[in-house]
Jmol script that loads the backbone (N, CA, C; Angstrom):
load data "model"
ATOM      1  N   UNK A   1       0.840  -1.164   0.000  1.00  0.00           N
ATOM      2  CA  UNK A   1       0.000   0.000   0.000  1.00  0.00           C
ATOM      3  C   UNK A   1       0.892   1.236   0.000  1.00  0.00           C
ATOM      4  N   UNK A   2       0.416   1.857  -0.894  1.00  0.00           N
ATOM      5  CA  UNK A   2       1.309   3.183  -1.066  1.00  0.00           C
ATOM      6  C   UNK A   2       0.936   4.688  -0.044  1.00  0.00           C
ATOM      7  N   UNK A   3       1.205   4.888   1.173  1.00  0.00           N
ATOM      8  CA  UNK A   3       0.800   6.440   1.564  1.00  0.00           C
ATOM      9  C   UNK A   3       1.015   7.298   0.881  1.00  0.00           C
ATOM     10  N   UNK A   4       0.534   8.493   1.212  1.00  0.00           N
ATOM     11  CA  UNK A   4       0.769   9.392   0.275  1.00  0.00           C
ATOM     12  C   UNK A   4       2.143  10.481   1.400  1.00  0.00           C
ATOM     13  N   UNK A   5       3.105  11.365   0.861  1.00  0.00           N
ATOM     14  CA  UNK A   5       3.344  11.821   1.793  1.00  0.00           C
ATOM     15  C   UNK A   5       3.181  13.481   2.286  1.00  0.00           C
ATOM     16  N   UNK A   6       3.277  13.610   3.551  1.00  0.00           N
ATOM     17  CA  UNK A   6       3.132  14.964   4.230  1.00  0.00           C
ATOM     18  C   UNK A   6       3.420  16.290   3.688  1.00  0.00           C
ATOM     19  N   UNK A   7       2.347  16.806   3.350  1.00  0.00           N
ATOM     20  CA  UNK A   7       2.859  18.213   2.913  1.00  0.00           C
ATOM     21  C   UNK A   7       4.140  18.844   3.731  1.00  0.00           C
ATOM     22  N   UNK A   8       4.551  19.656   3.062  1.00  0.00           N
ATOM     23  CA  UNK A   8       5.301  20.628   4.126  1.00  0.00           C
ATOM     24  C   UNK A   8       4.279  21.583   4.680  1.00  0.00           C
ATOM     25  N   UNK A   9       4.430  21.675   6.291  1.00  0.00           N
ATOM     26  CA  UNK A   9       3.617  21.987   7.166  1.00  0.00           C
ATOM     27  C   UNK A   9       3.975  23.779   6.636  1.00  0.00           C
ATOM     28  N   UNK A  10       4.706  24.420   6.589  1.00  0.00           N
ATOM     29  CA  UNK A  10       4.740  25.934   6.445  1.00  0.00           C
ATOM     30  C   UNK A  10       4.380  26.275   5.156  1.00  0.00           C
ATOM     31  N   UNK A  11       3.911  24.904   4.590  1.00  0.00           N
ATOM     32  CA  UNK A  11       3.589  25.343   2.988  1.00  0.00           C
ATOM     33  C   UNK A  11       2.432  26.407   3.621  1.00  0.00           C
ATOM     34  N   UNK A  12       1.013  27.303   3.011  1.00  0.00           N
ATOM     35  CA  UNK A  12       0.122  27.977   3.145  1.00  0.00           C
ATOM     36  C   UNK A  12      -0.683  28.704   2.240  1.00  0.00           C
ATOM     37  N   UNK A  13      -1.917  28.234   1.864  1.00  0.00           N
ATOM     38  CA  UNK A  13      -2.724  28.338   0.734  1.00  0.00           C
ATOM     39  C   UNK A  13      -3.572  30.188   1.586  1.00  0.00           C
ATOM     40  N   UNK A  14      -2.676  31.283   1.320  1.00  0.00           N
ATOM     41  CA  UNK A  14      -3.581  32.055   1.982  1.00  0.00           C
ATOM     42  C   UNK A  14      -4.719  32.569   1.608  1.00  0.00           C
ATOM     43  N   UNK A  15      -4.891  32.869   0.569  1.00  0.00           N
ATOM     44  CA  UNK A  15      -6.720  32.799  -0.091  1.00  0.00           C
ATOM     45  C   UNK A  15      -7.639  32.027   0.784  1.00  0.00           C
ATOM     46  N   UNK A  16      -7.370  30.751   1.285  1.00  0.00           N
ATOM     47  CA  UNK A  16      -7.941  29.973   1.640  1.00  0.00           C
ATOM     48  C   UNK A  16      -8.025  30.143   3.306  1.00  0.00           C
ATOM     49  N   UNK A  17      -7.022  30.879   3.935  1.00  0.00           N
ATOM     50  CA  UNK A  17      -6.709  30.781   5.163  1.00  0.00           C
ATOM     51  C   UNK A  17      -8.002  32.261   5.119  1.00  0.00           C
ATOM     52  N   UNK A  18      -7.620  33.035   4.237  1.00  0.00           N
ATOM     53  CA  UNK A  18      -8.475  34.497   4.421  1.00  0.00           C
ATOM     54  C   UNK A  18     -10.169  34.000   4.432  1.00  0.00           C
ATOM     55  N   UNK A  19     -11.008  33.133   3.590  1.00  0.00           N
ATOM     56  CA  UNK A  19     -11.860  32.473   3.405  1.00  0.00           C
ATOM     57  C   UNK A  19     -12.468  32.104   4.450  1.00  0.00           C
ATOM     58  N   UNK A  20     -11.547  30.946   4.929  1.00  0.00           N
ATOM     59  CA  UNK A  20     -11.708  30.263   6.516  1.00  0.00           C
ATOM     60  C   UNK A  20     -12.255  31.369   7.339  1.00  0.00           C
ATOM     61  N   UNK A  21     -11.589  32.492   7.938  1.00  0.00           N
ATOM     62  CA  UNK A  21     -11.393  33.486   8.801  1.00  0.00           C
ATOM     63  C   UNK A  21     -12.310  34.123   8.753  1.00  0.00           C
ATOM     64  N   UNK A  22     -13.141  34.566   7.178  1.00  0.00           N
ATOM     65  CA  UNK A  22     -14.305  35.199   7.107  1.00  0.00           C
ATOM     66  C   UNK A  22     -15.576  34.175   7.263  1.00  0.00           C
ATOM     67  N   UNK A  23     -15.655  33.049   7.182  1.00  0.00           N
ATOM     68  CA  UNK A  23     -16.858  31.875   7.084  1.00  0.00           C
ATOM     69  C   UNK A  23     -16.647  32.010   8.714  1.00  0.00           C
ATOM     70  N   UNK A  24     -15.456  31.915   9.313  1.00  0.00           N
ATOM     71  CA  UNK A  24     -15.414  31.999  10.990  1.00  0.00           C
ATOM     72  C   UNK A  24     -16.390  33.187  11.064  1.00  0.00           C
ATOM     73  N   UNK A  25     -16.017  34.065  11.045  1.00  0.00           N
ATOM     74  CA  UNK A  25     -16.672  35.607  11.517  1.00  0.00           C
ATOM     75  C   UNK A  25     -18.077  35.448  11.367  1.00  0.00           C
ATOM     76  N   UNK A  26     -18.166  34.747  10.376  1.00  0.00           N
ATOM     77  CA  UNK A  26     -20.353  35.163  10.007  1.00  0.00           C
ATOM     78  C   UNK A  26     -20.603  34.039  10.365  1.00  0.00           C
ATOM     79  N   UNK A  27     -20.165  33.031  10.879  1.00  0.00           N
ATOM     80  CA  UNK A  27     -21.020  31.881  11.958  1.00  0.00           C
ATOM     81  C   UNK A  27     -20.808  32.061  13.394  1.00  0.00           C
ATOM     82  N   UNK A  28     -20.053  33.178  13.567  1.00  0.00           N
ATOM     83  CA  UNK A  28     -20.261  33.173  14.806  1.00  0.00           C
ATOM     84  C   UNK A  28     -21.146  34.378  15.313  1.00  0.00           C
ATOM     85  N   UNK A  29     -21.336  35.335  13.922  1.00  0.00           N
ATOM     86  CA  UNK A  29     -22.343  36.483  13.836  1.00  0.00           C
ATOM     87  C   UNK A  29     -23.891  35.440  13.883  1.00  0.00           C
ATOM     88  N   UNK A  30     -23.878  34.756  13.132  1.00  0.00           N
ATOM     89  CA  UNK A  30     -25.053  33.991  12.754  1.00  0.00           C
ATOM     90  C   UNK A  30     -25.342  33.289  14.403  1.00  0.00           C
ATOM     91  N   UNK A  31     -24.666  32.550  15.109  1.00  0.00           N
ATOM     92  CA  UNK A  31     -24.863  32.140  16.391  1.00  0.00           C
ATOM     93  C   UNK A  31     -25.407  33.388  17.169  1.00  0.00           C
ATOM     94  N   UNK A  32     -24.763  34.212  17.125  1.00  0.00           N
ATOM     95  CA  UNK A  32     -25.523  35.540  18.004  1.00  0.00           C
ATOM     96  C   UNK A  32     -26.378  36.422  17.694  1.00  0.00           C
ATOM     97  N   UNK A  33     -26.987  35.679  16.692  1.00  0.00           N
ATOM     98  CA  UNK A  33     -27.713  36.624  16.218  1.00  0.00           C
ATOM     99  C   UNK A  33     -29.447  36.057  16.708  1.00  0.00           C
ATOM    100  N   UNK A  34     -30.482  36.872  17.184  1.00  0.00           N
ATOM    101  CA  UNK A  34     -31.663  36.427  17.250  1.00  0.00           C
ATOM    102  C   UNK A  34     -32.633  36.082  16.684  1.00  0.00           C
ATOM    103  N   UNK A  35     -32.431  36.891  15.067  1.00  0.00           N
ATOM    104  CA  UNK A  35     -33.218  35.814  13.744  1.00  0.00           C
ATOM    105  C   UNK A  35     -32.634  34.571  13.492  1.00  0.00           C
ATOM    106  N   UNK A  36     -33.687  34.229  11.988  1.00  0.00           N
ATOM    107  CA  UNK A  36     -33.101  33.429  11.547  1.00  0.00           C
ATOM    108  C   UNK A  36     -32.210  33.447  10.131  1.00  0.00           C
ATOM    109  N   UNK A  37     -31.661  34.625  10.102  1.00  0.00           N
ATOM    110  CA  UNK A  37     -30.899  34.883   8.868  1.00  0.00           C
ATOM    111  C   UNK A  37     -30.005  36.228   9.094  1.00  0.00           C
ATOM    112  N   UNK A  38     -29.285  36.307   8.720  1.00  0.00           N
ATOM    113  CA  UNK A  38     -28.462  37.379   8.760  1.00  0.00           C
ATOM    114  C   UNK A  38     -29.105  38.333   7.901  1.00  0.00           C
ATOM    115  N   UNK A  39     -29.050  39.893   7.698  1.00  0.00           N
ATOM    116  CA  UNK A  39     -29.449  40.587   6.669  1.00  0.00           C
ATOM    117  C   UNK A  39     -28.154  40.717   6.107  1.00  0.00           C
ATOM    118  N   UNK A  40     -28.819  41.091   5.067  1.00  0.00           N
ATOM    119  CA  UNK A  40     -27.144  41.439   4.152  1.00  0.00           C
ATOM    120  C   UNK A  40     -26.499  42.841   4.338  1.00  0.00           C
ATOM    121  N   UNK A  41     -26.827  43.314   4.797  1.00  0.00           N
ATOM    122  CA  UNK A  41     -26.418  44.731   5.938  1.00  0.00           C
ATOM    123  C   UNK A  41     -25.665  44.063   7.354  1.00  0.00           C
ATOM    124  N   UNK A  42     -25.747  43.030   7.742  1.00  0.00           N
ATOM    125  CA  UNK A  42     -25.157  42.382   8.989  1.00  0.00           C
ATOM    126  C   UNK A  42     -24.055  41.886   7.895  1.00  0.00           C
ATOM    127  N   UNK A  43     -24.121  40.980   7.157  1.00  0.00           N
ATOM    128  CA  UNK A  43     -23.398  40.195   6.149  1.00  0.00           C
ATOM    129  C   UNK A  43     -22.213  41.231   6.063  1.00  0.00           C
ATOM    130  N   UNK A  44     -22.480  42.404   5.609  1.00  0.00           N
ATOM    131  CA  UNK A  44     -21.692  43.631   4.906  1.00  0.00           C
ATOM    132  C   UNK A  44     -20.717  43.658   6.081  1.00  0.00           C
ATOM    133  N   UNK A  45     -21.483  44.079   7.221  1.00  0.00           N
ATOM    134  CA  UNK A  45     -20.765  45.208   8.303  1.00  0.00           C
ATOM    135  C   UNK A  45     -19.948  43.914   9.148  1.00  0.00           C
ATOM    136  N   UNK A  46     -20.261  42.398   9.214  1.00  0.00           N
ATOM    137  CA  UNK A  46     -19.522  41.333   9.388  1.00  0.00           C
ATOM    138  C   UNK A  46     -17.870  41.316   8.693  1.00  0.00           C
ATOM    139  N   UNK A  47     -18.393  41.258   7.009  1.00  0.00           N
ATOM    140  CA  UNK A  47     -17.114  41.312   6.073  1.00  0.00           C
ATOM    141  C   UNK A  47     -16.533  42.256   5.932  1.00  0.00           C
ATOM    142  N   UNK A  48     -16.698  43.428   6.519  1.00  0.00           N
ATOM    143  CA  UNK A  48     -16.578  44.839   6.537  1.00  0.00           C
ATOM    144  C   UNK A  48     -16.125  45.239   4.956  1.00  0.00           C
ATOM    145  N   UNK A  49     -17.499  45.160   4.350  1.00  0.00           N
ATOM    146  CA  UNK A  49     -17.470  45.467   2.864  1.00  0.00           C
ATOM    147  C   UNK A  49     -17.589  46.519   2.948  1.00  0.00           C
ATOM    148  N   UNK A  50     -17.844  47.441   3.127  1.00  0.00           N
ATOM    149  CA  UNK A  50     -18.063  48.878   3.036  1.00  0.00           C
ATOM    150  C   UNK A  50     -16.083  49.135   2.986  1.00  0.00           C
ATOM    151  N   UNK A  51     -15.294  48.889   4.131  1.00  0.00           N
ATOM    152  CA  UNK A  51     -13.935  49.446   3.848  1.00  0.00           C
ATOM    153  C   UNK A  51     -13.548  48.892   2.218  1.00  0.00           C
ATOM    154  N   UNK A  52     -14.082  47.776   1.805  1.00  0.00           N
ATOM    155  CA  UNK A  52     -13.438  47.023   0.621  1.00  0.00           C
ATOM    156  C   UNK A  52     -13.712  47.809  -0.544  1.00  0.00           C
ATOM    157  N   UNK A  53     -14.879  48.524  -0.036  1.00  0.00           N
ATOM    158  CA  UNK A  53     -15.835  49.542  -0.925  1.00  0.00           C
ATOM    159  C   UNK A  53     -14.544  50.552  -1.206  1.00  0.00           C
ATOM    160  N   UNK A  54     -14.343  51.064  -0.310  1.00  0.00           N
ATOM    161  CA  UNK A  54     -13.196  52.523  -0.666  1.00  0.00           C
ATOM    162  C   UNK A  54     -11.649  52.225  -0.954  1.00  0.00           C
ATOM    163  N   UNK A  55     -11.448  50.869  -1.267  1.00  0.00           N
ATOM    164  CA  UNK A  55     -10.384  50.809  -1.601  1.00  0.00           C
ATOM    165  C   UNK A  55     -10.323  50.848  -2.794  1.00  0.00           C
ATOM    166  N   UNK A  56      -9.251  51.249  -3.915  1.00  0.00           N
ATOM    167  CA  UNK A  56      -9.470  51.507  -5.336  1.00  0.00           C
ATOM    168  C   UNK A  56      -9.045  50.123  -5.719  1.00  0.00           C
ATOM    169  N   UNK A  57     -10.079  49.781  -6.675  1.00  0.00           N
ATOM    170  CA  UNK A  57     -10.323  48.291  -7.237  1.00  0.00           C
ATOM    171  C   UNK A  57      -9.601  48.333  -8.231  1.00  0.00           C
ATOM    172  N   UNK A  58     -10.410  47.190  -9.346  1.00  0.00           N
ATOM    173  CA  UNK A  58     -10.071  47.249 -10.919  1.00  0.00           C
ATOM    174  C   UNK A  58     -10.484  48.459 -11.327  1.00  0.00           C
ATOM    175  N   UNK A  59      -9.915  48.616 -12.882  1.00  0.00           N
ATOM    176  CA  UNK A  59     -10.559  49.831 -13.704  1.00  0.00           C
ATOM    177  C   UNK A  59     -11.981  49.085 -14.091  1.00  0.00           C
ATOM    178  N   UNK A  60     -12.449  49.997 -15.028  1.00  0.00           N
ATOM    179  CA  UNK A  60     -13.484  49.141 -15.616  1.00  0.00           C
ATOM    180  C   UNK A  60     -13.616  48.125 -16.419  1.00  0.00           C
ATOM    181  N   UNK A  61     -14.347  46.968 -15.993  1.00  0.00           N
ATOM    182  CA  UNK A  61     -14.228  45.775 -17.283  1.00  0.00           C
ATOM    183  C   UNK A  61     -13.400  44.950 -16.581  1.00  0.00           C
ATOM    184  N   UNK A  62     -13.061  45.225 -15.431  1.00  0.00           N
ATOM    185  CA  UNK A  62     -12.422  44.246 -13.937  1.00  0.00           C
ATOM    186  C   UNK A  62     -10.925  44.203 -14.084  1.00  0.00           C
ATOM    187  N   UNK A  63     -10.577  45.455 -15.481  1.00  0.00           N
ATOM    188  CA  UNK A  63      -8.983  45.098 -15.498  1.00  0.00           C
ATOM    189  C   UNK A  63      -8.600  46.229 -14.832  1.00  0.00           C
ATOM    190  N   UNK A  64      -7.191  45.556 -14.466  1.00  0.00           N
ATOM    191  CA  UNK A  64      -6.025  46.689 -13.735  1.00  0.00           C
ATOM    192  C   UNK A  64      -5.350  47.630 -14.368  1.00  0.00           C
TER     193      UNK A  64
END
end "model"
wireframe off; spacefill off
backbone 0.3
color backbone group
């Protein structure tokens, strides 16, 4: 039987680590929260989209 072997542990997919961190944040908004849904105004002010808002993005047409 063949194992497979061990990544290198300091390897780090950070897209994925950033992802994680935000799915953390809005389930633990969602646990404290007294509905049953988040609004997307909670959603926003969770992901703090509004700062993402004023940062200068793409040009138009999504290019740089």
């Amino acid at each position: 039987m063949h194992v497979a072997g061990h990544r290198n542990p300091t390897v780090q997919d950070h897209v994925a680590l950033v992802e994680i961190d935000l799915t953390g944040e809005l389930m633990i908004a969602a646990a404290a929260a007294g509905e049953d849904r988040l609004s997307s105004d909670r959603i926003d002010e969770v992901l703090d989209v509004d700062a993402d808002r004023a940062r200068p993005g793409p040009g138009p047409g999504g290019l740089t």
